[in-house]
Structure formats: C-alpha cells, structure tokens
N, C-alpha and C positions, 0 to 999 in steps of 0.2 A: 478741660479734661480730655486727655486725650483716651479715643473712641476705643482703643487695642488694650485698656488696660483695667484690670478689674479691679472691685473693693480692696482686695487684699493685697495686690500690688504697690497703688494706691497710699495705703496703710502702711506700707513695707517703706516705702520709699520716705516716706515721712519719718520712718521711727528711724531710719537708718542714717538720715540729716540730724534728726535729734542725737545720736549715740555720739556722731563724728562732733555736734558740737557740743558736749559736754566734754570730749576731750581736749578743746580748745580752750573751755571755761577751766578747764585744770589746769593748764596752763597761760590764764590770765595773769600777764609781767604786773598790772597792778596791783591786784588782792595777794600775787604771790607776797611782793614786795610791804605792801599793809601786814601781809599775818605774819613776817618774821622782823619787825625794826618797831619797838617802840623807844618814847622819851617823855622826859616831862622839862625843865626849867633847865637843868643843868646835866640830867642823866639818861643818858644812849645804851637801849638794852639792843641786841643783837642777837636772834637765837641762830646755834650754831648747826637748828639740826629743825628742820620745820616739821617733823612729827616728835618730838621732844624737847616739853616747854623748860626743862630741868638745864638742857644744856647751851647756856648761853653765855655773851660776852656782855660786861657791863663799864662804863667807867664814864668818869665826867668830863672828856675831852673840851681841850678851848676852844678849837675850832675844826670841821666836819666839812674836807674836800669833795663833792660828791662829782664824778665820773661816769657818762655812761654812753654805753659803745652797743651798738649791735641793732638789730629789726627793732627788738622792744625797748630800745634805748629811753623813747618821749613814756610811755607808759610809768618802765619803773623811776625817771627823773619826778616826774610827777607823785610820785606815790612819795618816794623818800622829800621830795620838799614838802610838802604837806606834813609831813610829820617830825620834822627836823627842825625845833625853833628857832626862825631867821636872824635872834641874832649868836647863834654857834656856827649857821652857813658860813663859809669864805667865800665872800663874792658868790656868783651866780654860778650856779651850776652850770655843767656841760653836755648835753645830750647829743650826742653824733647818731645817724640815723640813714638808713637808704630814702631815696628821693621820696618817694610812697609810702613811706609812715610820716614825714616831716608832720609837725604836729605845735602849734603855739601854745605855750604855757609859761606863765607866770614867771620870774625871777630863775630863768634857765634859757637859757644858750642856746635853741637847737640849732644842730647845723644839718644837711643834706650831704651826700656823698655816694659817687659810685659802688655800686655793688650788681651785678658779681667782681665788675673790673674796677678796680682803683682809680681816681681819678685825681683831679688837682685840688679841688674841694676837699676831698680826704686828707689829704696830705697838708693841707693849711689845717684842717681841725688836726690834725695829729700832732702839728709842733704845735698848740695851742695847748694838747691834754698834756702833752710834755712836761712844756711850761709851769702849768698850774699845780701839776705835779710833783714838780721839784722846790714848789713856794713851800711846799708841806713843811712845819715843822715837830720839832721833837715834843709828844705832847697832844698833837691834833691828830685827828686823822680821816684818811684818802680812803671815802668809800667808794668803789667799785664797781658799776654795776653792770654785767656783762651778759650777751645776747648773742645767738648766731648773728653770723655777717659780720660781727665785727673785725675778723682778720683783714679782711676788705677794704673796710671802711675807715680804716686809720692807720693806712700804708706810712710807713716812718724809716724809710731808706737810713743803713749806719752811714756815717759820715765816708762821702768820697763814691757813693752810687747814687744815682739818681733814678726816680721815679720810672722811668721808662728802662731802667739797666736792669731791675728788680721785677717788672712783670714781666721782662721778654724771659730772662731765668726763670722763672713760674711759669709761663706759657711753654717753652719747653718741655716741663716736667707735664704737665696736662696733654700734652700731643704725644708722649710717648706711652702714656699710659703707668707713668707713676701712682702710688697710690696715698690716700690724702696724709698719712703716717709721714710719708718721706717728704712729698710736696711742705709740709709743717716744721720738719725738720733743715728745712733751708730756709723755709722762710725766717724763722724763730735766728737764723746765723746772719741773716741780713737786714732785723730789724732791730731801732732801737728799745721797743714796745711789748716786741710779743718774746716770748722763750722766758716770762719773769721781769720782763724791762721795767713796766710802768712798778713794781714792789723795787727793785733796785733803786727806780728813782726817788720814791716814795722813801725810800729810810734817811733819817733815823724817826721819820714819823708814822705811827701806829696804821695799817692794814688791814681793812676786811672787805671780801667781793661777794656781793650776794650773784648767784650765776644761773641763767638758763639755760638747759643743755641745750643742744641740736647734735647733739654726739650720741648715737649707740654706745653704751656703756658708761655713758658720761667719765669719760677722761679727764678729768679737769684741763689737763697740759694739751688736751687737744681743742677745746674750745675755745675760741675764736685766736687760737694761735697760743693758749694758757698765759697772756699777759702777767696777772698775778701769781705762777705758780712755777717752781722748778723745775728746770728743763733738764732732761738725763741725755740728752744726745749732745752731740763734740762738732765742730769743726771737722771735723776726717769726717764723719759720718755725714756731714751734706757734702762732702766733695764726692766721698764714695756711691753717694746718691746720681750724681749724674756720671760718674766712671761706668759703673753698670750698668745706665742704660745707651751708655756708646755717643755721651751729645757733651763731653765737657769740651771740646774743642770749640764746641759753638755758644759756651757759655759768655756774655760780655766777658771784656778784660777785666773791669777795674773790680765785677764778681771775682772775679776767679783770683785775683791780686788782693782783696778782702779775706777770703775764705783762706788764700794758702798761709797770706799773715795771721789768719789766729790758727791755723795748725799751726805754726811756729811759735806760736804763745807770745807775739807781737802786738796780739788784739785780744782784749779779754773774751775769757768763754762767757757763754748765759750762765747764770745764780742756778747753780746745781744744788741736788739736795742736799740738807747739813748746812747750807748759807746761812752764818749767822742775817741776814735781810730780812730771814723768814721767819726771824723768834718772836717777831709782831706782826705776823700775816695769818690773818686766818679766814675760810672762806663759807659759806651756805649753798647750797644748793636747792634753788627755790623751785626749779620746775624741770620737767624731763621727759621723753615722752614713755622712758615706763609710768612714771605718773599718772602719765594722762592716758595711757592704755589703758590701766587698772580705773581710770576714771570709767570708759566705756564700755567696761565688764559691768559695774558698778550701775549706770543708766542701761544698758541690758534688761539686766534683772528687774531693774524697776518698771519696766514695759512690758514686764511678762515672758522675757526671752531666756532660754536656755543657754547661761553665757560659757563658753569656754574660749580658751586663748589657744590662737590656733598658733602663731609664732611671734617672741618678744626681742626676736629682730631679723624680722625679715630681709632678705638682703638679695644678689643675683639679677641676672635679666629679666626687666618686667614680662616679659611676653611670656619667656620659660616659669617664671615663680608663679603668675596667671592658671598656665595649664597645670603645673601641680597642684594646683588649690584646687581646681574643680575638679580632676579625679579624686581629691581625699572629700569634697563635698557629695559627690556621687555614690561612692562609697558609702557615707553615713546614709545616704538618703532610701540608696539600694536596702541597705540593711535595717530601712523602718525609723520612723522619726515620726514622737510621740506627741511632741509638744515645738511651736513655733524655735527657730532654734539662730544663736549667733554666734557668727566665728569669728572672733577680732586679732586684730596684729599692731606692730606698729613695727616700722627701722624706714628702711630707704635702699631702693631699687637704683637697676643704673640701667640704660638706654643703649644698645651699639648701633649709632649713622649708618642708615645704608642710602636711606629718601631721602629728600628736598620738600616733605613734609613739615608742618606744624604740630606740635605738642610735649608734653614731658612726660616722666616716668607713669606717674599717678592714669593720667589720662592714655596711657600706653599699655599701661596692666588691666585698665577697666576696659577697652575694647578687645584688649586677646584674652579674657576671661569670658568674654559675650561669644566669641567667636570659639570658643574652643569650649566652652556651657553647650552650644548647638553640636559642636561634633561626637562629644561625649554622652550626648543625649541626656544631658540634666533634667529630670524633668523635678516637680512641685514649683512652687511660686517661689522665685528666689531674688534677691535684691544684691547689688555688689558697687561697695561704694569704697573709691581709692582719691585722699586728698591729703595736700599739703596742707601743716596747720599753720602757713607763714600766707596764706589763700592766693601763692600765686605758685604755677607748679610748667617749671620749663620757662622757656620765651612769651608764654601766652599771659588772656587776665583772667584765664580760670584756675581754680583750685586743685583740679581732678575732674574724675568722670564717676556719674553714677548711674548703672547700667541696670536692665531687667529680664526678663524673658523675651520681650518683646523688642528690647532694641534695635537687635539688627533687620527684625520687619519694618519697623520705622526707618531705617537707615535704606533700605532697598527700595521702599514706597519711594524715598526721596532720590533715587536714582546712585546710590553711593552702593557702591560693591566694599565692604567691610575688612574681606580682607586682603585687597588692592589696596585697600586706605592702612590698615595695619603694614604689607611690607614696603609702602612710601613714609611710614612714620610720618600719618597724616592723621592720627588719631585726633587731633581738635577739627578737623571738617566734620571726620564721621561722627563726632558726639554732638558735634553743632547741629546737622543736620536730623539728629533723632532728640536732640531736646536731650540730652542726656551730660550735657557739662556742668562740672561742679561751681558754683560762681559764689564767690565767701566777699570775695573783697579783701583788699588787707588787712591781717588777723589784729597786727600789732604784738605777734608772740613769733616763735618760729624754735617746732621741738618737732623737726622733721613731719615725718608723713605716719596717719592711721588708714586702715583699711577694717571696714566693716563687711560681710556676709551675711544675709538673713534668711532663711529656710524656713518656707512654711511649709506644713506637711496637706499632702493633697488628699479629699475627702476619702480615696482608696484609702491610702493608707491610715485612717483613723477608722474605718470599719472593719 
C-alpha cells in the first residue's frame, strides 16, 4: 500500500479498474459472437441486430466459410466454431491475428501477422483468405468476422504492386498528416480485400460479417478497411488524395500507373452501392465502444457512482482534451458535489512528436490531466483513469495510465519532474515511476479507448 494514499483513494482506484473493465467485458469478441449466431443440425440463425432478437437471418446453408481478421480474430473464431456443426464447417477455419493475440484452437487456422505495419506473414494469410474465399459456392456461406487491425493484417496488393509499393503509398499519407478517411480511401483502390473485395469474392455465395468496431461512429466502410461492405469513393478520389497533399510525384510508379488505370475505367472500381454482390450481404454489429461506454455508465451506477457521460467521442490532443476536462471537473466540484460522482468517455486521442519519449495517447492524457489537476487546484479525492481496450496503448505493454491526487508526489519523490517527462512525451517513465500505469495485457477485443473520472466529495463539502 502505498503510504501517500488514503481509504478513499484507495477505493477510487479500485472502482475505476472495475468500471474500465466492465467496459472490456462489453466488448468481449466471444460472448459477443455466442449471443448473436445460433444453430442446430442443419439451421444457422444470425441476429441481425444484437439488441433485437426479432431480427434475424435464418437458412439451412451447405456449407459455412468462416473468416476472421483483426485483434479479436482467435476469440470470435473460437466462439463461431463451437457453435457451427463441424460437419457444415468447409475446412478449417481462418483466424488471422496480430502476433499477441495468436492463440491455439481447435480445427482453426491461426495465423500471426504484422500490425501496425504489414508484413509477409499478412500477406501469405491474405492470399490464403482470398483463396478460400472464392472456393465459396452458390448456396453456402462466408461468414466474416471482423476486428480492428484487420486493414493491417491482411495487406493484399491488386495485382502489379507489391507489398513494399503499397506501404511506402500509406506511409506517405501518415507523414503528411492525412487523415484515416482518406488514408482508407487508397487503401481500399490498392487492395484486393478491402473497399468490399472479400463480398465481390464471396459471390454468387451468401454473406454475413458479424463486426467489432474500433471506429467512432462505427462506419462500417471504415472498419478494418469495410472488406465486406460498399465503397462510395472512386479512383480520382485516391489520386486527389495525394494531389492535395503535394506528394503524388513521390507516389511509387506502378501506384500511381494502377490508380490512373482505373480512372480510366481500365481497372474495375470497388462494388459501389446498389452492387447487385450485396443482395446476399448482410452484416451485425456485435461490439463498439459506444457499447461499452454505456457498459461503464451502467457498472457506475452499480458502485454507487453518480454516472453521467461526459463525451461519446472524445477526440483532439491528449494533453489539450486532459486540461479541458479538469476545468469542467473543477467546475462541478467548485459548485458542490453531493454524492461520489463519474465522468466517463470513450473515442481516441491523437499525440503531436515533439520528445524522444516513451508512451501513447491514453498514458499522455493521464499525466497532463495530473499535471494540470495540480495547476487548476482540483481539490476532493479524484481518480483519472485513460486505457486502451485492445491493453496495449502506443509502442509500450501498458494499457494507459491511472492517475490520483497524489501522483505527481510520487513521481517527484522518485526524482521525475512531470512536466519535463510530459513535454519529452515520456509519459510511460513518469507513470512507471509513481506506480501509476495501466497494465491489462492483451484484451483480445480492440473498440478503441475509455476514460474513466471519479470525484469524491470532501467532508467540507458534505457538511
């Protein structure tokens, strides 16, 4: 126990681990995946809507391609074999997966693969889901099961680019500061996968993706590149992608000789909408992290906490969204706070390099939230906890940071000036240092990042 920290701290810090992992358990890839796919001998139900059991997809297909791509790839593979009677399986299932979830299970495939960067491993599992993909016939069908990361994880250059021609294009648009809309919108024109590929491949055999977002707003066509769903953007519009930002000179050739062949309508576009491909696609959305926000409203309340939702999609520079949060928490607290109280959020933060520091977003907004808690003179017992629910947040192997009153006393005992360590974006020393990093381990889910706030009121104020 550390000696600077009291009961209620203590308490705080606890209930604040519990709220962040209930919103994980709401975003469990395998009980998502159990509570919308039942069967029995011959018949595959599908709900098409996991809070209404009315609307679902039913039919007695022959045989049942199953597919899965992304963080929770082994998870929901696991989930749909177990309930899938092995002999409607084709062959063994596919589970593609970042190195750190790989995971062994039964009559499935996994494979490992680069992420965040594509690698060679990807790119062998990617003509393998191709493959198995296009075995589909009319009659059976390619279930889908799809996870953040998977854009990554199953790089499939169109024919005539090679692996390395397709991430230096993508590594451009990430150095100029594109944003992930448009970086999507070239990817989706240089793969054979993503923009709707794997449904194009998939026809004339039936379609459904059950999908974990990691998308604010859950886009369909933006998660993990919308593999299964129709793509509204053109050829011009990934050339005009890098026109704009002044780097098509520097795009490889045989990109830029791909791309200006399907402006020329020499190369097919992506399955727009209205494709007839799509009159047998249909998809679920099993987890998200509004979901799992409303999960930790939900575990709030149950703790006795005063839940309200302070933003359901947080977004901007951690350091800056940080300081606005604890002026609007000083604020309530100035003006009297009756009963212990939480502010929850969920989206995803973005970092600007300045240091040669270690950490990510999460762990970047929990030390300028401590640091700027003391400027603003936050006073009551207050707990501030920011984590990825994929439990790795940045380059590091923590999750986030979960900070208290007392932090940055702990951080200056230990000889660490805090906010030295914030403008070196060294925020994993300073949390290491005060005992203050979030450490999950890998989730097996990934529906971006929560943030939890707890406020207790100081005996002033209750008298």
């Amino acid at each position: 126990m550390r000696d600077t920290e009291n009961s209620t701290t203590l308490s705080s810090r606890k209930d604040a681990l519990s709220i962040f992992q209930a919103g994980i358990v709401a975003a469990d890839p395998y009980l998502s995946v159990k509570n919308c796919l039942f069967a029995d001998d011959q018949l595959l139900e599908v709900l098409l809507n996991r809070d209404d059991l009315t609307q679902k997809r039913t039919d007695s297909w022959s045989k049942v391609h199953v597919i899965a791509v992304g963080k929770a790839a082994c998870a929901m593979a696991k989930a749909a074999q177990e309930i899938i009677p092995a002999h409607l399986l084709a062959d063994s299932a596919i589970a593609v997966t970042n190195y750190e979830n790989v995971t062994a299970i039964p009559a499935v495939e996994v494979i490992g693969a680069g992420h965040p960067l594509p690698d060679a491993a990807g790119l062998e599992a990617a003509q393998k889901c191709a493959e198995r993909i296009s075995c589909a016939q009319k009659g059976e069908l390619v279930l889908v099961l799809v996870s953040g990361g998977g854009s990554a994880l199953i790089p499939c250059p169109a024919d005539a680019i090679t692996l390395q021609e397709k991430i230096a294009a993508t590594d451009l648009l990430l150095a100029c500061g594109a944003t992930i809309n448009q970086i999507n919108c070239v990817r989706k024109h240089l793969s054979r996968l993503k923009g709707g590929g794997m449904a194009k491949l998939a026809a004339p055999a039936d379609l459904h993706a059950f999908i974990l977002s990691d998308v604010l707003g859950d886009d369909l066509s933006a998660i993990a590149s919308g593999p299964t769903v129709p793509d509204p953007n053109t050829y011009s519009d990934a050339i005009a992608v890098f026109t704009r930002y002044g780097i098509w000179d520097q795009v490889p050739v045989q990109v830029q000789q791909h791309l200006q062949q399907g402006q020329l309508g020499k190369i097919p576009e992506t399955p727009k909408p209205g494709d007839p491909i799509f009159n047998n696609t249909t998809h679920t959305l099993i987890g998200s992290n509004a979901i799992s926000v409303d999960a930790t409203l939900k575990a709030a309340v149950s703790l006795g906490y005063q839940a309200q939702l302070y933003d359901a999609h947080l977004c901007g520079e951690a350091r800056e969204t940080a300081e606005q949060w604890v002026r609007n928490a000083k604020c309530l607290i100035d003006n009297g706070i009756a009963q212990p109280l939480a502010l929850l959020a969920g989206g995803e933060t973005t970092v600007t390099l300045t240091g040669t520091g270690r950490g990510g977003r999460n762990q970047e907004m929990a030390l300028a939230f401590a640091i700027a808690a003391e400027r603003y003179g936050l006073s009551a017992d207050w707990t501030f906890l920011s984590g990825g629910t994929d439990g790795r947040d940045g380059p590091t192997d923590a999750a986030g940071g979960i900070v208290d009153q007392d932090s940055l006393k702990r951080m200056r005992r230990a000889g660490i000036e805090p906010q030295a360590m914030l403008d070196n974006n060294d925020s994993y020393t300073a949390l290491q240092n005060s005992q203050d990093l979030l450490n999950t381990g890998a989730t097996g889910t990934n529906v971006a990042d929560l943030q939890v706030l707890l406020i207790h009121p100081t005996v002033t104020q209750t008298t």
